[in-house]
C-alpha positions in Angstrom: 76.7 92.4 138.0 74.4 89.8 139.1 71.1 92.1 139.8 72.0 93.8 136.3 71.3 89.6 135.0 68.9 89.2 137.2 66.6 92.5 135.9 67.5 91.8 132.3 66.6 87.9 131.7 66.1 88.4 128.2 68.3 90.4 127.4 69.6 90.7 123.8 73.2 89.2 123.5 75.5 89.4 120.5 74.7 86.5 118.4 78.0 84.9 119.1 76.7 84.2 122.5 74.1 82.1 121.5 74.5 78.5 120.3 75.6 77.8 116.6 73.6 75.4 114.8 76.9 73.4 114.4 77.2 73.0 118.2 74.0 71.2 118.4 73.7 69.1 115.4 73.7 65.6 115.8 74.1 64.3 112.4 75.9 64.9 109.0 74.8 65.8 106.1 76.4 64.5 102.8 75.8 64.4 98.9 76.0 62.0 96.7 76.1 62.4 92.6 73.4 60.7 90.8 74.3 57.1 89.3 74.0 57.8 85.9 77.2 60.1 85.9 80.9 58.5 85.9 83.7 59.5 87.6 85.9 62.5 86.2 90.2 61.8 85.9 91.7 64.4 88.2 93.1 66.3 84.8 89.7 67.1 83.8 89.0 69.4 86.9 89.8 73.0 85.9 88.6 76.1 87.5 85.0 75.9 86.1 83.9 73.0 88.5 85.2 75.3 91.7 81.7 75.4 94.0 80.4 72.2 91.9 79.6 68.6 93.3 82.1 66.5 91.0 82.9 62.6 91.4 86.6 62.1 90.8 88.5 58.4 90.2 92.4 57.8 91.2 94.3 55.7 93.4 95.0 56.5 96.8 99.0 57.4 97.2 99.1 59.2 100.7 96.5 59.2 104.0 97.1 60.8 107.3 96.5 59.9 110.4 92.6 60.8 111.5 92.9 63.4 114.2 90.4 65.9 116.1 89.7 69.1 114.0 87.8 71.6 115.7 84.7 72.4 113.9 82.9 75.1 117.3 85.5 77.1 119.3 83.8 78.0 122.9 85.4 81.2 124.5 84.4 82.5 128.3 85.2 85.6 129.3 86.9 86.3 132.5 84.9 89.4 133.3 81.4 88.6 132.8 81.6 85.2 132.1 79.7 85.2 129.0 80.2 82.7 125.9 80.7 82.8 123.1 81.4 80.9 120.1 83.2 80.5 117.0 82.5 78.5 114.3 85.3 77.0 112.0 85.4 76.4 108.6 88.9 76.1 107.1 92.0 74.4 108.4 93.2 77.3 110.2 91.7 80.4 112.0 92.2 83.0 114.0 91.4 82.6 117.4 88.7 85.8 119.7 90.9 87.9 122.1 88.1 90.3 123.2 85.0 89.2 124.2 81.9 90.5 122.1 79.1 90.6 124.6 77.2 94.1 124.9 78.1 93.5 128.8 81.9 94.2 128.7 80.9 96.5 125.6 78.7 98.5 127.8 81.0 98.6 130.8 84.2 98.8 128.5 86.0 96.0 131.0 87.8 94.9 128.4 87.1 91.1 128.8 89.8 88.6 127.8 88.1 85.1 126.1 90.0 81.9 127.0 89.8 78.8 125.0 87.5 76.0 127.2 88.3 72.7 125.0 85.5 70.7 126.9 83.0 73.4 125.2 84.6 73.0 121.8 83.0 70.4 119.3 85.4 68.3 117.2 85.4 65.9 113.8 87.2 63.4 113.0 89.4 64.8 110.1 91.9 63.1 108.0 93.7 64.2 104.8 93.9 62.1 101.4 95.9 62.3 98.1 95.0 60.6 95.2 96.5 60.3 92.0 95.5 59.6 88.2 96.0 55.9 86.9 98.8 55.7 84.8 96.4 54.2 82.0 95.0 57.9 82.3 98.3 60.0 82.0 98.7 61.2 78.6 101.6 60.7 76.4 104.8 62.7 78.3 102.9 64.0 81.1 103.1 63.3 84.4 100.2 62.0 86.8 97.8 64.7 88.3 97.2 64.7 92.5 94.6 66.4 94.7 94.1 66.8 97.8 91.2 65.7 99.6 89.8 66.6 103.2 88.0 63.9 104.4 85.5 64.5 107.9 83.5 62.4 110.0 82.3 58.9 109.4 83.9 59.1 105.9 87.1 59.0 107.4 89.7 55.4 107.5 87.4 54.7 104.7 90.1 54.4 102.5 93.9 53.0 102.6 97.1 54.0 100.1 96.8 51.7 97.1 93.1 51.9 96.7 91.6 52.4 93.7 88.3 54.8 94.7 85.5 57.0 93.2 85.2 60.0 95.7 82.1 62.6 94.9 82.8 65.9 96.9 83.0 69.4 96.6 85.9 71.4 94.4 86.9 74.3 96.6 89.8 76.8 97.0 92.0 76.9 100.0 91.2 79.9 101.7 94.2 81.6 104.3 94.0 83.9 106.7 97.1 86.6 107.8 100.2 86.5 106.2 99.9 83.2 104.0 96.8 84.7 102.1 99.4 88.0 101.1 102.4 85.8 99.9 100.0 83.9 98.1 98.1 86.5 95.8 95.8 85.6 93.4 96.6 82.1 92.7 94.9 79.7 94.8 95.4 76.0 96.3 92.2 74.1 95.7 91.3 70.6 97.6 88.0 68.3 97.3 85.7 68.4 100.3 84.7 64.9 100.5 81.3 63.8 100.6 80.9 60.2 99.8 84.2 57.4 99.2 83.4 54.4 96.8 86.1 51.7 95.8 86.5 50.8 92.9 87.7 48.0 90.5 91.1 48.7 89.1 90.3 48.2 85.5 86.4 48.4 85.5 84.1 51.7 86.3 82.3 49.3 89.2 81.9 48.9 92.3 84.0 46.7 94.8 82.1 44.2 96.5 81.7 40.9 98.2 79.1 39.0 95.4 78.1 35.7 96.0 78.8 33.3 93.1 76.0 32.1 91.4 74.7 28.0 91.2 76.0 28.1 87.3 79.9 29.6 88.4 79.5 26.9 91.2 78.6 24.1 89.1 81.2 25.2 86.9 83.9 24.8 89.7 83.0 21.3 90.1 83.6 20.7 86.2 86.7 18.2 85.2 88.9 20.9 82.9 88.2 24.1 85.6 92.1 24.2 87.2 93.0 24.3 83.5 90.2 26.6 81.8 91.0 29.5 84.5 95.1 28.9 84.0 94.4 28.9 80.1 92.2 32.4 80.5 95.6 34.1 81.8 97.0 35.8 78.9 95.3 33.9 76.6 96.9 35.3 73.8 100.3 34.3 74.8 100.8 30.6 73.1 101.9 27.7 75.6 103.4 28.4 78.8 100.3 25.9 80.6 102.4 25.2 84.0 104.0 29.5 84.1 100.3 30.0 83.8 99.3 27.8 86.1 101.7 28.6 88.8 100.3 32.4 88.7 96.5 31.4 89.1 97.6 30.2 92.5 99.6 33.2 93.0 96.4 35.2 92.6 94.4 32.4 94.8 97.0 32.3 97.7 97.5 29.4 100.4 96.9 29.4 104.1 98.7 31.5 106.7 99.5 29.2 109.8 100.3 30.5 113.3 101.3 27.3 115.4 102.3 28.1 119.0 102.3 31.8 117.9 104.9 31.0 114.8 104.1 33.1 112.1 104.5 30.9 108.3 103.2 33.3 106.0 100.8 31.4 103.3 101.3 33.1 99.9 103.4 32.8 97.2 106.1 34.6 95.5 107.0 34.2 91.8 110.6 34.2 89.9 109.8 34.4 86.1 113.3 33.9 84.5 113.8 33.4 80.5 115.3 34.4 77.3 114.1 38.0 76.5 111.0 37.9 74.1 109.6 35.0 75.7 106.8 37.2 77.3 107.4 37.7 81.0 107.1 41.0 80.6 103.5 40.3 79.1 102.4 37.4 81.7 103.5 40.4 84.6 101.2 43.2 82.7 98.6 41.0 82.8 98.6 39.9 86.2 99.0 43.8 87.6 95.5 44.3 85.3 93.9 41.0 86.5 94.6 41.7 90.5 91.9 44.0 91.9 95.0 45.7 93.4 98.7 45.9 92.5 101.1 48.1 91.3 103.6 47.5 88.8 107.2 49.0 88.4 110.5 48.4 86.6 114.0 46.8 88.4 116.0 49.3 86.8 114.1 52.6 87.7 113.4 51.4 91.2 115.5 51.9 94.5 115.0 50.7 98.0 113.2 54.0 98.7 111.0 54.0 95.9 109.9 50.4 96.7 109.4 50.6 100.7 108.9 54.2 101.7 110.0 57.8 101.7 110.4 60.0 104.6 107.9 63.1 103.8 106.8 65.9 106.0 102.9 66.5 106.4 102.1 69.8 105.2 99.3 70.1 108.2 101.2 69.1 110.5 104.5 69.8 109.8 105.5 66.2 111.2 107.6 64.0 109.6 105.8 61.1 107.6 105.7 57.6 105.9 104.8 57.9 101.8 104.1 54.7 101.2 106.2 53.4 98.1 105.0 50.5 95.3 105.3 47.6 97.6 103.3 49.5 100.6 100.8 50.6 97.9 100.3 46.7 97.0 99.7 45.8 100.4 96.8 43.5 100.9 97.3 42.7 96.7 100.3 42.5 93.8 103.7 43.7 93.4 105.0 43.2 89.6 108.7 44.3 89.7 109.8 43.9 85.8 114.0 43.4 84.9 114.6 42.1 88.7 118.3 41.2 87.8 119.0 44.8 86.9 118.5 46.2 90.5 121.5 47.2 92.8 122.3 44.8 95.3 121.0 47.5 98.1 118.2 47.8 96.8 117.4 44.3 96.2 118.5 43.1 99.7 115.2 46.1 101.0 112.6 43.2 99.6 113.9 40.4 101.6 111.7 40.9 104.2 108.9 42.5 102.3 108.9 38.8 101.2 109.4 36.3 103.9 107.8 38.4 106.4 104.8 39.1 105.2 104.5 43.0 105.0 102.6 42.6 102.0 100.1 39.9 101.3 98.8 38.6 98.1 95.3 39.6 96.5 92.7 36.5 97.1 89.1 36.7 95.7 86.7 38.0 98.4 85.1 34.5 98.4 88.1 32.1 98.4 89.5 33.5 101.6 86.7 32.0 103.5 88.4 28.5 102.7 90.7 27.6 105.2 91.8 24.3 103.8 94.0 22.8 106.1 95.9 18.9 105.2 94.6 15.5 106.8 96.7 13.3 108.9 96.4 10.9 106.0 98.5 12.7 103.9 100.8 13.7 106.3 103.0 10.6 105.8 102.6 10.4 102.1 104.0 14.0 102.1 106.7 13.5 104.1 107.8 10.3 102.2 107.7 12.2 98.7 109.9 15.3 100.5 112.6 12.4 102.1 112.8 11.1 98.2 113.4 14.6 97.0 115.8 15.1 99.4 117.6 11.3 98.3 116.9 12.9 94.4 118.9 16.1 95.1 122.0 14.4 97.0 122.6 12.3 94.4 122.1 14.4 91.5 124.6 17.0 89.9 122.1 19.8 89.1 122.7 23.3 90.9 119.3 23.0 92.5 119.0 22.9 96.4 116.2 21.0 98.3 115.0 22.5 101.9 112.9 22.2 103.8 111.1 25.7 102.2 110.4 23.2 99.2 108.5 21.4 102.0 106.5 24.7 103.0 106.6 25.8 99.0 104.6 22.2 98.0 102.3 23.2 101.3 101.4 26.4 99.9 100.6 25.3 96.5 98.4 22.4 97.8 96.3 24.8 100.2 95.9 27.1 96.9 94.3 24.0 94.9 91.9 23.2 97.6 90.8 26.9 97.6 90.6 26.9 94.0 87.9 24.2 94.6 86.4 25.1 97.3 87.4 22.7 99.6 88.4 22.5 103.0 90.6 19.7 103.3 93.7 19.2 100.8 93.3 15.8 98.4 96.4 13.9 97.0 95.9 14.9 94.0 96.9 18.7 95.0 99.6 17.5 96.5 100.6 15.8 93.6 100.2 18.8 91.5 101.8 21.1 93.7 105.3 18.3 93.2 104.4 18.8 89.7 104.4 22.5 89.8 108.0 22.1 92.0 109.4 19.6 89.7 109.0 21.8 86.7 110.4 24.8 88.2 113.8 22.8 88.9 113.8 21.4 85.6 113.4 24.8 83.6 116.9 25.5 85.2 118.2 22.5 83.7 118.3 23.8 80.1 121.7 22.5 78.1 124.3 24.9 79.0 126.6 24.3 76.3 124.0 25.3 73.7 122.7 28.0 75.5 125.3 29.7 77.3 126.1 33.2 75.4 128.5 35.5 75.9 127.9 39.1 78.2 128.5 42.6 75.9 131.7 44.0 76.6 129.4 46.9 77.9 127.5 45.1 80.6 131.0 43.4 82.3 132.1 46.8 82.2 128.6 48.6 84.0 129.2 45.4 86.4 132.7 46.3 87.2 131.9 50.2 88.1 129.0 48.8 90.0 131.4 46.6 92.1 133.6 49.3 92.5 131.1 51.7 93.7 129.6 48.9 95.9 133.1 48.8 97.7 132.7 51.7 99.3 135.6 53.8 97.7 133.0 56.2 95.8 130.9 57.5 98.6 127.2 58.3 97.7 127.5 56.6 94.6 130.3 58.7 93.3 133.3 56.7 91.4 136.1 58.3 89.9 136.6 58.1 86.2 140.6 57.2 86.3 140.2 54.2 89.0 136.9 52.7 86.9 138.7 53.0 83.7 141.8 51.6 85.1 139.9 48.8 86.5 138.3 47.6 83.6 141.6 48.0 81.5 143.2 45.5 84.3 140.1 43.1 83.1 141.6 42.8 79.6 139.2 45.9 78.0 140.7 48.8 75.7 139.8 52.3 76.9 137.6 52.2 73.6 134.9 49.6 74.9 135.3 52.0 78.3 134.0 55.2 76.8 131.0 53.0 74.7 130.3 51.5 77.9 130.0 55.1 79.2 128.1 56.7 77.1 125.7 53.8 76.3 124.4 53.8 79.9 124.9 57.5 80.2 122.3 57.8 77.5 120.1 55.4 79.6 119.9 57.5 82.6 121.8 54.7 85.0 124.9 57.4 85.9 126.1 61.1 85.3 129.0 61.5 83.9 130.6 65.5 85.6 131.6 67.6 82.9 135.3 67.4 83.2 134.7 63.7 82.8 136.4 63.1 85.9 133.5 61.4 88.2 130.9 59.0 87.6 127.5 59.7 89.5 124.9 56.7 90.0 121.3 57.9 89.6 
């Protein structure tokens, strides 16, 4: 065998043998679409655009982990130790048995190929799904997904919850063996990514880090700015100066601290509590369209699932995975959770830590978090004194109200988020005094007459309360209560079987519980 190599140098090999261009290339090659054309929805790509370079806008709802895909598979043959290659296109392939070389040909040795990894070439490669805004979903539809395979340096480009423009290639899924049989003529299509851009939520532009200009700075340093930016919230909502004000610093954030390794988280969450038609509702919609990235969703059609995460299985993989649910999609921005009261205590309770700990963090202009503003030692005693009054205040008084010392950290938070606001680095007295301003009127909105205002519950709500209760107890396993104990529970409460049945099929109609048609069990959705 080695004279045969050593008369034939040059001899002709299979073309397999010889080294792909793939194998050698040291760069990657990408396309971008021309700047002049905007971003398609994901409804608008059909089968026409297959083989086309299309640019496609959505929010990101799922990304793998980036692993190694093999792009060159390198064989050797164990008779005459020739190589060969393979290149690989698609996500899965059928691997050489026999090797191809006009050697083993010749002799007919029947040479075996084993796979040598070191010889293989591999790409980063992670996997994407992104969704249509829900500002895009037509009336009674539901939102549109695609897949997208991202390689190379494009990849951990993009996180779940971004809002992104991605330009790639619209191709079909091509199997090999048995998959490509069951499937027949229909075919799975994905987006071969090419470039990843993101995007402002509610405007076709790029996200970036832009440096104010010397007229927005010498607007900052104007007298009325705290109250011109609280007053552009919702403008056309009437009043509501301090709600509004209290959510600019929301947006703006205060100042994580870590002393002696201590984590005390830095931004602020919001309870917006109220008659109904005094616009919470609208204040909330505009802050999920103001925040560069949020998500919004309702008490009521939410559970602790749908608000953490969901336990899905990777169709690559196989593995089980982490779908990210509306407050993992907010991270790093704004979670809006509309008709708070009207969640079940379960799923409530899956939020607690969401909030204190710091799993999610508010949204904070690009700019602003540069400011650390920290407090002088100057103020540290006027601070404490106000907190010791408050404390005095709250003993003596009869109000339901509760001073901690997390109205301490609360006024701290608030104070930090002024300074930011005007680009300062130290905290003045007069944020502090705002921020005790800010606290103050949040006590004293609870403080409403309660003899004028106090209204009597529906007969229908006591009654959804009570089944909730009983369900809650543990007697109706996997939501499940049984029709004779609700009803005789609420008769025991001084309701008629009458107001029962309304009761039932009021929030039957709403989609809160399934009612079995024997009318025997009560199912909670």
């Amino acid at each position: 065998m080695m004279e045969q190599r050593g008369r034939d140098p040059a001899d002709t090999r299979d073309p397999r043998n010889q080294y792909p261009p793939e194998l050698m290339r040291r760069f990657e090659l990408y396309f971008k679409a021309p700047s002049t054309s905007k971003p398609k929805v994901v409804r608008d790509i059909r089968a026409d655009s297959i083989g086309h370079l299309v640019a496609v806008r959505g929010i990101v709802t799922r990304a793998t982990e980036v692993k190694p895909m093999m792009a060159v598979a390198t064989y050797t043959c164990d008779q005459c130790g020739a190589e060969t290659y393979q290149p690989i296109q698609s996500p899965s392939f059928m691997p050489l048995v026999m090797c191809p070389s006009q050697e083993c040909v010749t002799n007919k040795s029947g040479g075996r190929l084993y796979l040598q990894t070191r010889g293989s070439k591999f790409i980063k490669f992670q996997e994407l799904r992104i969704q249509e805004h829900s500002d895009q979903v037509p009336v009674g539809n539901i939102p549109r997904s695609m897949t997208v395979y991202v390689r190379g340096e494009n990849t951990r480009l993009a996180q779940p919850g971004d809002h992104v423009a991605i330009t790639g290639i619209f191709l079909p899924l091509l199997r090999t063996g048995f998959s490509q049989a069951v499937q027949g003529l229909l075919s799975e299509t994905y987006l071969e990514c090419h470039s990843i851009t993101l995007m402002n939520k509610t405007e076709d532009d790029e996200l970036g880090n832009e440096e104010l200009t010397d007229e927005e700075l010498r607007s900052i340093t104007d007298e009325g700015f705290y109250e011109k930016l609280a007053g552009s919230i919702a403008p056309e909502i009437y009043g509501h100066e301090d709600v509004k004000k209290a959510l600019l610093l929301l947006l703006v954030g205060g100042v994580e601290q870590a002393p002696k390794g201590m984590k005390i988280r830095g931004n602020i969450n919001i309870c917006l509590m109220g008659d109904p038609g005094v616009a919470k509702s609208q204040l909330l919609s505009y802050i999920d369209r103001l925040a560069p990235r949020s998500q919004y969703t309702t008490g009521r059609g939410s559970s602790g699932v749908g608000l953490t995460a969901a336990v899905m299985r990777d169709p690559l993989t196989g593995e089980m995975t982490l779908e990210g649910g509306a407050l993992v999609l907010a991270d790093l921005g704004i979670c809006c959770i509309d008709e708070f009261d009207k969640m079940a205590d379960a799923d409530r309770t899956a939020i607690h830590e969401v909030m204190e700990q710091q799993t999610i963090s508010i949204a904070k202009v690009s700019l602003i978090t540069k400011r650390q503003p920290v407090v002088p030692e100057s103020l540290a005693d006027y601070i404490t004194a106000a907190y010791v009054e408050m404390r005095k205040e709250a003993r003596v008084s009869k109000d339901t109200t509760f001073t901690s010392a997390r109205t301490l950290l609360s006024i701290l938070r608030l104070s930090t988020a002024l300074a930011r606001l005007r680009m300062m680095d130290t905290v003045e007295k007069e944020d502090v005094n705002e921020a005790m301003r800010l606290m103050e009127m949040s006590k004293d909105s609870l403080q409403a007459d309660k003899s004028s205002t106090t209204r009597t519950q529906r007969p229908a709500d006591v009654i959804f309360s009570l089944v909730r209760e009983l369900a809650a107890e543990g007697r109706g396993a996997g939501g499940l209560v049984r029709m004779a104990e609700a009803e005789q529970r609420c008769v025991s409460r001084g309701f008629t079987p009458a107001q029962f049945q309304e009761a039932l099929e009021e929030y039957e109609e709403l989609n809160v519980w399934q009612v079995n048609q024997a009318r025997t069990r009560i199912t909670f959705v």
